[in-house]
ROTORKOL-830242 format. One line per 10 residues: number of its first residue (from 1); their letters; for each residue x, y, z negated of C-alpha. Coordinates in Angstrom, 3 decimals. Layout:
<atoms>
NUM> A> X Y Z  ...
</atoms>
This chain:
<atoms>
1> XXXXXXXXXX> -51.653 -2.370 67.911  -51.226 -4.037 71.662  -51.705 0.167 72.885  -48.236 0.591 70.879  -45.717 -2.118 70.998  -43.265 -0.390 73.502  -43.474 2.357 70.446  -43.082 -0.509 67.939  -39.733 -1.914 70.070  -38.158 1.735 69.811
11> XXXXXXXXXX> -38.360 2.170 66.559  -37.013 -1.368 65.600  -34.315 -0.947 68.686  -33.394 2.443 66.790  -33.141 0.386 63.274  -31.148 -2.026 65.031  -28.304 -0.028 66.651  -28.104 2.377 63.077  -27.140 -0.543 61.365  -24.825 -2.656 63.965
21> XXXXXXXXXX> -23.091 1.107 64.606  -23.493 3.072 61.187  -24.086 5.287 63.460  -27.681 7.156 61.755  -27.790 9.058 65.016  -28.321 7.321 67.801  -28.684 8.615 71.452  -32.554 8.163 72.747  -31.055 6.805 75.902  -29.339 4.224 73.681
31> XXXXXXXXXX> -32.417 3.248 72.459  -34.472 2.664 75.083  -32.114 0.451 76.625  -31.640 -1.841 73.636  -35.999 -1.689 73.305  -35.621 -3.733 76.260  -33.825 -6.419 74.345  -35.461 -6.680 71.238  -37.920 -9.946 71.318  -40.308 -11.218 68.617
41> XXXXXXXXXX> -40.311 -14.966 67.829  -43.600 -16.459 69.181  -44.760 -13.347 69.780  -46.400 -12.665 66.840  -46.718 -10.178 63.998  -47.575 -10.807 60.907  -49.774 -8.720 58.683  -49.882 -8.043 54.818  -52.457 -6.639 52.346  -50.396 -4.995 50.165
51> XXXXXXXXXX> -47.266 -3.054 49.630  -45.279 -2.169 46.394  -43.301 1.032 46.299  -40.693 1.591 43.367  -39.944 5.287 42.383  -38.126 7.422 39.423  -40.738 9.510 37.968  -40.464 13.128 36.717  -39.141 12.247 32.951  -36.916 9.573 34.532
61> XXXXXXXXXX> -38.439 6.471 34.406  -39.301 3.930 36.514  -42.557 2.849 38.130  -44.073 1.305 40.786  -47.114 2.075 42.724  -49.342 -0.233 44.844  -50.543 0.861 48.820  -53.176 -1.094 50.262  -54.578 -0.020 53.793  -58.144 -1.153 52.594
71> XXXXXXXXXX> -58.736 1.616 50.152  -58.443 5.187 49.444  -54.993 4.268 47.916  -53.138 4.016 51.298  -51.190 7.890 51.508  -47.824 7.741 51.067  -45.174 10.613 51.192  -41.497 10.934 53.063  -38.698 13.033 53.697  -38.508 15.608 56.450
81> XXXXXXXXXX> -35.422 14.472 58.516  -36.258 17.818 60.896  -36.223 19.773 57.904  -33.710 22.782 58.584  -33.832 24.194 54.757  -35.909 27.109 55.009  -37.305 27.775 51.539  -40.545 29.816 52.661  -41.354 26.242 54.693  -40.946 24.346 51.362
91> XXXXXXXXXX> -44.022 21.808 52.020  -42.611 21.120 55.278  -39.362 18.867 53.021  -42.444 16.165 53.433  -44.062 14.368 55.826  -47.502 12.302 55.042  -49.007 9.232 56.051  -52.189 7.055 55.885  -51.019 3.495 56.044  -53.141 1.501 58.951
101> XXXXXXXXXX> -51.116 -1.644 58.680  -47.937 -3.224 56.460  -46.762 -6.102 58.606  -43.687 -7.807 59.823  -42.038 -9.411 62.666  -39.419 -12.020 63.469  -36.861 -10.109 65.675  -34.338 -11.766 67.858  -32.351 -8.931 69.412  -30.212 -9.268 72.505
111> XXXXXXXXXX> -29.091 -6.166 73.178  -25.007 -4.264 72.396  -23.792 -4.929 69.249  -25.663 -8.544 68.690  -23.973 -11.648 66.899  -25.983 -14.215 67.974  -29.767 -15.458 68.812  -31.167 -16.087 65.102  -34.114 -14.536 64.322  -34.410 -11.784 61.748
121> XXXXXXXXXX> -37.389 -10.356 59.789  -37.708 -6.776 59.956  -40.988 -4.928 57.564  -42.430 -1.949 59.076  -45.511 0.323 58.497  -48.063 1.300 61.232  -48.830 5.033 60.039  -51.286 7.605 61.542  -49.261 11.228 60.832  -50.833 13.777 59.043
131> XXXXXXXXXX> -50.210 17.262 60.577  -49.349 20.162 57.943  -51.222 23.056 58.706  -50.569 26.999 57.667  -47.277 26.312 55.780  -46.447 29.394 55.266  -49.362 30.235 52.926  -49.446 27.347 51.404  -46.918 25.428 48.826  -45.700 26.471 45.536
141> XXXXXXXXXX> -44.998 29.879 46.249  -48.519 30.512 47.636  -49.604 28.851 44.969  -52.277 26.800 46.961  -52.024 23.309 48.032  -50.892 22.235 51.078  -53.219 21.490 53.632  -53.103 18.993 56.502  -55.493 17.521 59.639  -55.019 14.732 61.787
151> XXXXXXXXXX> -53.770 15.419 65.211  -55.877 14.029 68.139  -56.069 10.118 68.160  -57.268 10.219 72.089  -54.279 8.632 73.419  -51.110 6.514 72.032  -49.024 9.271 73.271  -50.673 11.787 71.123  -47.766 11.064 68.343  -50.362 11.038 65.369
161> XXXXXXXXXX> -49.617 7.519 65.121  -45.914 5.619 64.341  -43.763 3.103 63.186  -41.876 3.396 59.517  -39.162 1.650 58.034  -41.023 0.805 54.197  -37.631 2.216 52.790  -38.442 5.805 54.105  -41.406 6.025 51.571  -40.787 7.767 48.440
171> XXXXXXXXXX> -44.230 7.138 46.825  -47.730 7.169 47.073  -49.810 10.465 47.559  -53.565 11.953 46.575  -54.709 13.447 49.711  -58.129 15.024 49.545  -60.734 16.003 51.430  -61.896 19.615 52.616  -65.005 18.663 51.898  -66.795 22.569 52.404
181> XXXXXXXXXX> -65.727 22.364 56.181  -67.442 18.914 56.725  -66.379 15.719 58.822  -64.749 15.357 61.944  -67.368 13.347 63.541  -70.932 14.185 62.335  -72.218 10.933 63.799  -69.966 8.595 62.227  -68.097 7.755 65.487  -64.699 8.175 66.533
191> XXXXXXXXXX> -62.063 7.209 69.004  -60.365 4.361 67.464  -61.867 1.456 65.339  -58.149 0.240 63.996  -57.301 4.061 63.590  -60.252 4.209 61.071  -60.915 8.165 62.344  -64.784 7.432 62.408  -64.699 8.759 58.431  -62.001 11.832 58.964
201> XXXXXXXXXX> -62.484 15.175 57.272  -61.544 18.029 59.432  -59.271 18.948 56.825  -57.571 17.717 53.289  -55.498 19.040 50.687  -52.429 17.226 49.905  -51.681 16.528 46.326  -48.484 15.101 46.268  -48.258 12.356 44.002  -50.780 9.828 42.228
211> X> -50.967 10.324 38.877
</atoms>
């Protein structure tokens, strides 16, 4: 995670300044200044095994689902904030996610808008994106699930991996496999060992919830 912690800072800098400001859209130059003062205690972040994710389900009840980064339970399912409401893009309302971490860190922020120097624990999610692919045939109205790859995982700045606030997840997700178009990597190997890309599929099918 050392590759990503100015990425980390930005995205707690951006939590920050949303809730000193109720302001849910803040300017990016606002948060790359504040980035700057956002400082974790000791320096450390601390990592967890597990992460519980409360949800309505469809008759109206609730229920609670369990992500772990360790197994093949670790998909998980948001909203689209870029979504513009096109219907015919209706599997674009989601984004998806394979969990890579659940940690948390000690923040003491400096920066506009801070009350004083006490140290406060923020949760957040390390997430490698999954990228939708052919939404328009895909979806309800195709009637065919959705499908999705990973982008490239050569770089940090490739954007298929992020920060998430845990209270952006709606639930858990059954992603699976394309598995007549074979692996990504034939020989096992890929780019990054904490990424976990060594086993990817060059494609899945997104089914949206766990049952």
């Amino acid at each position: 995670m050392q590759d990503y912690l100015p990425e980390l800072k930005m995205h707690l800098a951006e939590r920050i300044l949303a809730n000193v400001s109720d302001n849910q859209n803040v300017r990016a130059d606002e948060i790359a200044t504040a980035a700057g003062s956002v400082l974790f205690k000791h320096d450390r972040i601390y990592d967890h095994k597990i992460f519980r994710v409360n949800y309505t389900t469809y008759d109206a009840r609730r229920a609670q689902e369990v992500i772990n980064p360790d197994t093949s339970h670790c998909n998980i399912m948001v909203l689209n904030g870029a979504q513009n409401g096109d219907d015919d893009a209706e599997c674009s309302l989601f984004l998806y996610a394979r969990v890579l971490g659940i940690c948390h860190v000690n923040v003491v922020y400096l920066g506009p808008g801070a009350v004083d120097y006490q140290p406060r624990r923020m949760n957040f999610l390390w997430v490698r994106w999954y990228e939708q692919i052919d939404l328009g045939r895909t979806g309800w109205s195709a009637s065919k699930l959705a499908r999705a790859r990973f982008p490239s995982f050569a770089s940090p700045t490739s954007g298929s991996v992020g920060f998430l606030d845990p209270s952006s997840v709606l639930r858990a997700c059954y992603i699976v496999p394309r598995f007549s178009i074979g692996k990504r990597y034939e020989d096992g190997k890929g780019v990054s060992f904490c990424g976990r890309d060594s086993s990817d599929w060059k494609e899945y099918y997104i089914n949206r919830s766990v049952l």
